[in-house]
Steps between C-alpha positions, in 0.01 A plus 500: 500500500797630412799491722654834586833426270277462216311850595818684551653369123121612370527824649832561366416438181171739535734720571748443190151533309414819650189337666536715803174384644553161444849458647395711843203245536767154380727634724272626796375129508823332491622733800205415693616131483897575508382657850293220614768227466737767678729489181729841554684510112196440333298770713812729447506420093158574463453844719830583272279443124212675681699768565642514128052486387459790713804687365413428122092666612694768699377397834827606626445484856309161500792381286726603786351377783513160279855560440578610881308142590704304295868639608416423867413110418790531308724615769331239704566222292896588458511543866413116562645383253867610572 
């Protein structure tokens, strides 16, 4: 099983490939997990490269709601951390 850092750097590289199908399903998997163990950045990383798939198949307002998702764990994270 591969661990959801490993899916993430697969999807990415999907992506870089133009494998548009392939990195959405990588990167669906490894948010699925990145959610489970309650990990914030990695959820926020990956909804941001989901929202740059959806943007390259013009799925413009899928990409944004990824894009919208990822700001506000963004926020979140700077927030606790200063």
């Amino acid at each position: 099983m591969d661990s959801a850092d490993d899916l993430f750097e697969q999807g990415k590289a999907k992506f870089r490939a133009c494998n548009m199908e392939g990195a959405r399903a990588d990167l669906e998997a490894g948010l699925a997990i990145y959610r489970s163990d309650m990990d914030r950045l990695g959820e926020a990383n990956v909804l941001k490269v989901l929202g740059d798939v959806e943007r390259r198949v013009d799925a413009l307002d899928v990409a944004r709601g990824h894009y919208d998702s990822a700001l506000v764990l963004y926020r979140e994270i700077r927030v606790r951390t200063q």
